[in-house]
TORKOL-4160 file (C-alpha; in steps of 0.2 Angstrom, whole numbers, padded with zeros to 4 digits, m for minus):
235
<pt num="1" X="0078" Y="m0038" Z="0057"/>
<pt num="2" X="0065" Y="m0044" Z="0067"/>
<pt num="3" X="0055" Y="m0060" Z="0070"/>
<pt num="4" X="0046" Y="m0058" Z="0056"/>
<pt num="5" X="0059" Y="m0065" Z="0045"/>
<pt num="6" X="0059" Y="m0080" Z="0053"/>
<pt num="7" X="0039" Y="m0085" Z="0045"/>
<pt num="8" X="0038" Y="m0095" Z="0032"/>
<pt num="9" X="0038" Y="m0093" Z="0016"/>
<pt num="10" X="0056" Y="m0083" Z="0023"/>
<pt num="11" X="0062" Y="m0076" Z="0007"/>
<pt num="12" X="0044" Y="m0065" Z="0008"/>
<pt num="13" X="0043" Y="m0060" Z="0023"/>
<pt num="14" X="0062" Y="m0056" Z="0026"/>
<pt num="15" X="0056" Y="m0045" Z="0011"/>
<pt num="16" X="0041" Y="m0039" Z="0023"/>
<pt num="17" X="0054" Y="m0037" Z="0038"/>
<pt num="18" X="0065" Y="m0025" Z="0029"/>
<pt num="19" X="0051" Y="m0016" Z="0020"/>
<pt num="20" X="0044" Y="m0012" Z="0038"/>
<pt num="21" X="0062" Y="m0001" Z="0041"/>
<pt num="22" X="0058" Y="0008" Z="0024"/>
<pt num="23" X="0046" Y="0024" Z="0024"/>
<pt num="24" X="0035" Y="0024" Z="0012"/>
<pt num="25" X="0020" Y="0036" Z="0014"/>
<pt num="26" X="0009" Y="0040" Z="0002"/>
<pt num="27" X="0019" Y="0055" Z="m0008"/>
<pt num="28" X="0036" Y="0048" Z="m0001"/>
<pt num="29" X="0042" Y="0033" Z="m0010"/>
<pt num="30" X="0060" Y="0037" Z="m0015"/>
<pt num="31" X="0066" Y="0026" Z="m0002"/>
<pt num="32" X="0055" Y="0014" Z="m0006"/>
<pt num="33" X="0056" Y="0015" Z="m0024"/>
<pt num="34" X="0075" Y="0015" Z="m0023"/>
<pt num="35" X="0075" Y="m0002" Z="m0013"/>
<pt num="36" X="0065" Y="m0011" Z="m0028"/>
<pt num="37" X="0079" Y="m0004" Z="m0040"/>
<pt num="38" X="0092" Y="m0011" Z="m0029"/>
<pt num="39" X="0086" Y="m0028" Z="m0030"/>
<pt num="40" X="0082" Y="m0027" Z="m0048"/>
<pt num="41" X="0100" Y="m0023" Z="m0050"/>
<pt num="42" X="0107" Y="m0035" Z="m0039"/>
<pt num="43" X="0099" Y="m0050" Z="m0049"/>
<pt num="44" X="0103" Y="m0044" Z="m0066"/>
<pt num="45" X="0087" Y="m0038" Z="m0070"/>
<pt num="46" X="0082" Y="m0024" Z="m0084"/>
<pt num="47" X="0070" Y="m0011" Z="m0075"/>
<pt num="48" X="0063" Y="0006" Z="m0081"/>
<pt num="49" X="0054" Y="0019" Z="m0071"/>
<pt num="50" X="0042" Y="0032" Z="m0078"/>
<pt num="51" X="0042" Y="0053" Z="m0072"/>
<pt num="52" X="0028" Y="0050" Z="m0061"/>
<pt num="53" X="0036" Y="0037" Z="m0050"/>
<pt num="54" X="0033" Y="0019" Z="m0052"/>
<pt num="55" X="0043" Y="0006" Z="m0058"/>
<pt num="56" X="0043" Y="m0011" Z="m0068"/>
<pt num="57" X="0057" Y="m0024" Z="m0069"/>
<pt num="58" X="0056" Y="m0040" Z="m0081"/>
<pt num="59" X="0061" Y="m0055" Z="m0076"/>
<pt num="60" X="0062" Y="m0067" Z="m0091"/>
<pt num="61" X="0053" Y="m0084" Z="m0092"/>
<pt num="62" X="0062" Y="m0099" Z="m0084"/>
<pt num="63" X="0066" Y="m0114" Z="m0094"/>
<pt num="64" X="0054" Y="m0120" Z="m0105"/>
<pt num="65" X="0042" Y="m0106" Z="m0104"/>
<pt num="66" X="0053" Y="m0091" Z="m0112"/>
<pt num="67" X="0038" Y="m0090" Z="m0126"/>
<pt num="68" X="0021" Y="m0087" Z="m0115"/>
<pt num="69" X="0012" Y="m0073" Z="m0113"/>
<pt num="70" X="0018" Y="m0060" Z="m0101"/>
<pt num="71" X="0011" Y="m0057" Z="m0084"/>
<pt num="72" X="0009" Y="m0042" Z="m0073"/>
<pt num="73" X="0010" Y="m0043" Z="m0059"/>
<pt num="74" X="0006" Y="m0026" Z="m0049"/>
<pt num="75" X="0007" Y="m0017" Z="m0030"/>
<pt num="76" X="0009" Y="0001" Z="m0023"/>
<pt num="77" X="0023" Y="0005" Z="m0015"/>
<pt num="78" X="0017" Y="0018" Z="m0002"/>
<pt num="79" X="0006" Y="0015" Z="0014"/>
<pt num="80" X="m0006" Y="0025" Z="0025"/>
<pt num="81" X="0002" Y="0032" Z="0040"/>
<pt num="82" X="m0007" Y="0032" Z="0055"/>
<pt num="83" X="m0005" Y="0030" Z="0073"/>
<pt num="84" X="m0015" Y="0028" Z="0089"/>
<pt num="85" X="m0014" Y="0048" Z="0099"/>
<pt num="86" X="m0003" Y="0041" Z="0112"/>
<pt num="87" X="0011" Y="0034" Z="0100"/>
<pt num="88" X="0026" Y="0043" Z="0099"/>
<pt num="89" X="0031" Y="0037" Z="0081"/>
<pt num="90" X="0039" Y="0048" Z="0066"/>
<pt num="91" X="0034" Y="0040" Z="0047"/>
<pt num="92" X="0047" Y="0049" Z="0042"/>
<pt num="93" X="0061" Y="0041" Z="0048"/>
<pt num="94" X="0057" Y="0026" Z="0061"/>
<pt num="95" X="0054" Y="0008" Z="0059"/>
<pt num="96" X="0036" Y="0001" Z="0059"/>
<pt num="97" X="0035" Y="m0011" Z="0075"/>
<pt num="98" X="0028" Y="m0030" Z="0074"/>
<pt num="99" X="0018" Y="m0040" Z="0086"/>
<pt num="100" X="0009" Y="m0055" Z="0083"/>
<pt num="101" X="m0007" Y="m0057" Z="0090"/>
<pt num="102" X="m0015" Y="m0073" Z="0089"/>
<pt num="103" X="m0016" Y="m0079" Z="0071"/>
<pt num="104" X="m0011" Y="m0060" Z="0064"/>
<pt num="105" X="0004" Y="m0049" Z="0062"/>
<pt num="106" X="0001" Y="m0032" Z="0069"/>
<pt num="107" X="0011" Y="m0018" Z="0072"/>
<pt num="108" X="0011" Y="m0007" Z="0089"/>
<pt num="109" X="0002" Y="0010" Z="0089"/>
<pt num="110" X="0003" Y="0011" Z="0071"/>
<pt num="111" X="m0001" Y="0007" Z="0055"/>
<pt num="112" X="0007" Y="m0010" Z="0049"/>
<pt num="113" X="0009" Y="m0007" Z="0028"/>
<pt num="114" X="0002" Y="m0023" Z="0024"/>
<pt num="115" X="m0009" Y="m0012" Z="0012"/>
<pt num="116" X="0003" Y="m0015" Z="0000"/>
<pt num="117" X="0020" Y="m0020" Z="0008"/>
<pt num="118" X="0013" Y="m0039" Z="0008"/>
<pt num="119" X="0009" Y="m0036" Z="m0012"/>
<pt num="120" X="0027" Y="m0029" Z="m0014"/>
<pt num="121" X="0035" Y="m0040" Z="m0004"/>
<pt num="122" X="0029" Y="m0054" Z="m0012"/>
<pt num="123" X="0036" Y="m0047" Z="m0031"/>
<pt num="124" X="0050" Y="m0046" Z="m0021"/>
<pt num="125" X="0053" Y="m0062" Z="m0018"/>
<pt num="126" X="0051" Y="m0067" Z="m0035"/>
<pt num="127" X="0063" Y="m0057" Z="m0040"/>
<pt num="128" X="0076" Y="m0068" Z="m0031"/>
<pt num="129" X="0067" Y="m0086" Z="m0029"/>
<pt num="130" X="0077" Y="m0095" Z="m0044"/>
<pt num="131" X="0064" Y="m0109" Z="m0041"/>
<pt num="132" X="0046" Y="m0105" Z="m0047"/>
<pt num="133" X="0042" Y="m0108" Z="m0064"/>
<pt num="134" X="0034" Y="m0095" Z="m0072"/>
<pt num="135" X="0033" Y="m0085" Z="m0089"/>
<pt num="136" X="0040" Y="m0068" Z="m0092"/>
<pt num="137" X="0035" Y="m0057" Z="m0078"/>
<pt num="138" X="0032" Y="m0037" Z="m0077"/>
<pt num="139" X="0033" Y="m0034" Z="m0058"/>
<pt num="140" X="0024" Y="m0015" Z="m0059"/>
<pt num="141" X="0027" Y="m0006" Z="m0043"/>
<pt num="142" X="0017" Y="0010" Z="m0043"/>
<pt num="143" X="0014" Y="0023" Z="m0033"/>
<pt num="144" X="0002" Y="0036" Z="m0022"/>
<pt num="145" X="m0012" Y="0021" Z="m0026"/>
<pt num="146" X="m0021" Y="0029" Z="m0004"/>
<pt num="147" X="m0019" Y="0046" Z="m0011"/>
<pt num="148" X="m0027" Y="0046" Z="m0025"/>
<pt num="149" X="m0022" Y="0032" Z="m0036"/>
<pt num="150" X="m0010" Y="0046" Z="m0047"/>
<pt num="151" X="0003" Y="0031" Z="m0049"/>
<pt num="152" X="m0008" Y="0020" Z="m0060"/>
<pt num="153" X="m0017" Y="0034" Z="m0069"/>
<pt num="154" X="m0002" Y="0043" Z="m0073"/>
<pt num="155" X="0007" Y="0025" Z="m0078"/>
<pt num="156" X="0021" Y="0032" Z="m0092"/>
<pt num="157" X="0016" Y="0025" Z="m0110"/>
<pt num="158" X="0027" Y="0009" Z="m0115"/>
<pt num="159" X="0030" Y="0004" Z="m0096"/>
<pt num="160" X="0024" Y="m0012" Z="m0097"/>
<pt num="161" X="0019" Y="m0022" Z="m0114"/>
<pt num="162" X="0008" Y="m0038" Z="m0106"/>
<pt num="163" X="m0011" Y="m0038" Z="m0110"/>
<pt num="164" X="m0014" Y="m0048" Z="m0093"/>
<pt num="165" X="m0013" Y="m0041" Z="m0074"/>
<pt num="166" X="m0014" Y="m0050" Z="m0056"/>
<pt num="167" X="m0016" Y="m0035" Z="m0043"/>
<pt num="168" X="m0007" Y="m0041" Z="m0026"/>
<pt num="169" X="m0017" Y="m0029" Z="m0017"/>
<pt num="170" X="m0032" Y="m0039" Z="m0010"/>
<pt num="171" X="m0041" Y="m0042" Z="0008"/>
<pt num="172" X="m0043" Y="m0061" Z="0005"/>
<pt num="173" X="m0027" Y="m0076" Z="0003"/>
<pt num="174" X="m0035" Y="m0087" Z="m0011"/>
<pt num="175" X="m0049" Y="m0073" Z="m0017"/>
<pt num="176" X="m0048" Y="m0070" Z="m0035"/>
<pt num="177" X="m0058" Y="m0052" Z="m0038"/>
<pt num="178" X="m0062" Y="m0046" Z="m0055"/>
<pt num="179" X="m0068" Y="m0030" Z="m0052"/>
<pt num="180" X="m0062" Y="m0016" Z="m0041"/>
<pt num="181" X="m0073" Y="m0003" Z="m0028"/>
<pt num="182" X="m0068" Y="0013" Z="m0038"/>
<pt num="183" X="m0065" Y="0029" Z="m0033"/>
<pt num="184" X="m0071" Y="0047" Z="m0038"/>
<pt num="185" X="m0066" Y="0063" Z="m0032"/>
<pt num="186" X="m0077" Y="0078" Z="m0029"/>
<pt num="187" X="m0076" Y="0097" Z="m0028"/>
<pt num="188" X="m0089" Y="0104" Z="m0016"/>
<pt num="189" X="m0090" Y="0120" Z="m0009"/>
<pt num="190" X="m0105" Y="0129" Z="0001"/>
<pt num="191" X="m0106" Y="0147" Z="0003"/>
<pt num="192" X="m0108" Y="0153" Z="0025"/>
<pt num="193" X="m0110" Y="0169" Z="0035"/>
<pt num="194" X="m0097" Y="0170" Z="0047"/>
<pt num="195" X="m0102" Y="0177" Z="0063"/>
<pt num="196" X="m0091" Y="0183" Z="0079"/>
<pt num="197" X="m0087" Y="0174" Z="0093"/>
<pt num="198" X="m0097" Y="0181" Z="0108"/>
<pt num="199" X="m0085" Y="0190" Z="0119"/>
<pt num="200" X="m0085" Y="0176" Z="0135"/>
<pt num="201" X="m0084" Y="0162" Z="0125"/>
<pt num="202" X="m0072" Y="0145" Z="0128"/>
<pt num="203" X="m0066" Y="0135" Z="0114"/>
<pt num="204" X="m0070" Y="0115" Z="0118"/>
<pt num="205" X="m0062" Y="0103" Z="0107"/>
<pt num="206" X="m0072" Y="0089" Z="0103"/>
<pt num="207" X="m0065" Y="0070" Z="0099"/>
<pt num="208" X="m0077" Y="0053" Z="0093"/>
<pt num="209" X="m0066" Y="0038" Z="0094"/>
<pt num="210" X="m0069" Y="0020" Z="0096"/>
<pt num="211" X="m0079" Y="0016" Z="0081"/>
<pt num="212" X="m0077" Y="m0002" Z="0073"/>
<pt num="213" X="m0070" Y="0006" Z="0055"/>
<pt num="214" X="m0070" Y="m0003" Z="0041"/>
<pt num="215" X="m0065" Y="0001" Z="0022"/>
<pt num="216" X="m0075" Y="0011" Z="0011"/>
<pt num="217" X="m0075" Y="0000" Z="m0003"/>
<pt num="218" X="m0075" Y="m0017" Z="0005"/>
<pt num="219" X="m0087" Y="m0014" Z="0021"/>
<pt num="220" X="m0098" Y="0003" Z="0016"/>
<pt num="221" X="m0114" Y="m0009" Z="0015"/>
<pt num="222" X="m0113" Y="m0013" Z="0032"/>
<pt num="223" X="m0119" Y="0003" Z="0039"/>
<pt num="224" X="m0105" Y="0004" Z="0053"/>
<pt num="225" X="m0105" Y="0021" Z="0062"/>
<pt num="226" X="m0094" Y="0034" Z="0054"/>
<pt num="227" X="m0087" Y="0049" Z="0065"/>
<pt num="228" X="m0090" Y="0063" Z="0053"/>
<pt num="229" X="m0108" Y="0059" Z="0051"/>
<pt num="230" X="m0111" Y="0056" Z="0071"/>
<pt num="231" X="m0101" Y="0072" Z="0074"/>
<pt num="232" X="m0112" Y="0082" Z="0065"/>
<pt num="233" X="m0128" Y="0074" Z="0072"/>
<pt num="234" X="m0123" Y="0077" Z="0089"/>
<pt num="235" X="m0118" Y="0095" Z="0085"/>
């Protein structure tokens, strides 16, 4: 365990902590997946999971308010994996390392899994925290959501049974959104005529880095650069 445990609210992100030892990229959320069950197990919770991956566990209303309407709550278990060219880091197997840096929890060299570790995390805790008062919950975890969202499109019939849904798996604490960015997928091809390479000739390998980034759904209006396009335009 790491410092991170030691934040407040600790119960989530001693949750976080551990969930930052657990690989969990997109496609490979066994471990992951097998974690939740654990915990779901351990507080005498029924579970079920589907043939494409995700799971749900029900945790019963507390006192008082066994009868209301069920909530689900929902995150994706796996995380884009990603690291800076002069990290020597393996996904597969080693643990994702915090920093804090000023008012943020980062990680070195790599990704950090927030996207949606936090979310899970946070389900997590409810699981264990015998103090909130809530109704009965559906914690759906699902999978693949930064691969191509298979998880929830692929969500086993009967899984979960509330007509309600919170998605943890926002950019903003406090920020209620009501609709999402989207997504669509897209088969292009475009027919070429190949050519020889003149005898002579040196391969150069090319790199654009340094870009600001940003989110295609949440900053594409802000016309930051994109590497692909300036590529091309400088080839």
């Amino acid at each position: 365990m790491t410092f991170v445990s030691d934040l407040e609210p600790k119960v989530l992100w001693r949750y976080f902590d551990t969930i930052l030892t657990i690989p969990r990229g997109s496609k490979k959320e066994d471990q992951m997946r097998e974690f939740v069950v654990g915990e779901a197990k351990k507080h005498g919770l029924k579970y079920k999971t589907d043939d494409i991956g995700n799971v749900v566990v029900r945790k019963p209303g507390t006192a008082g308010h066994e009868n209301a309407p069920i909530t689900i709550l929902q995150a994706h278990l796996d995380m884009v994996n990603e690291k800076n060219s002069d990290v020597d880091h393996d996904f597969d197997k080693d643990p994702i390392k915090p920093q804090i840096d000023g008012d943020y929890l980062k990680a070195t060299g790599t990704t950090l899994g927030s996207d949606n570790g936090i979310g899970v995390a946070a389900m997590l805790a409810l699981i264990e925290d015998k103090n909130v008062e809530h109704g009965p919950l559906e914690l759906l975890f699902t999978i693949d959501e930064e691969t191509g969202l298979t998880g929830a499109g692929e969500l086993g019939p009967g899984m979960v049974e509330g007509k309600r849904l919170l998605n943890l798996d926002t950019e903003e604490e406090g920020i209620f959104y009501i609709g999402c960015a989207g997504g669509a997928d897209s088969n292009l091809s475009l027919p070429l005529i190949t050519t020889g390479v003149p005898s002579g000739s040196a391969a150069v390998q090319a790199k654009l880095f340094g870009l600001k980034g940003g989110h295609s759904g949440c900053d594409i209006h802000l016309q930051r650069g994109n590497a692909t396009k300036l590529l091309v335009r400088a080839l």
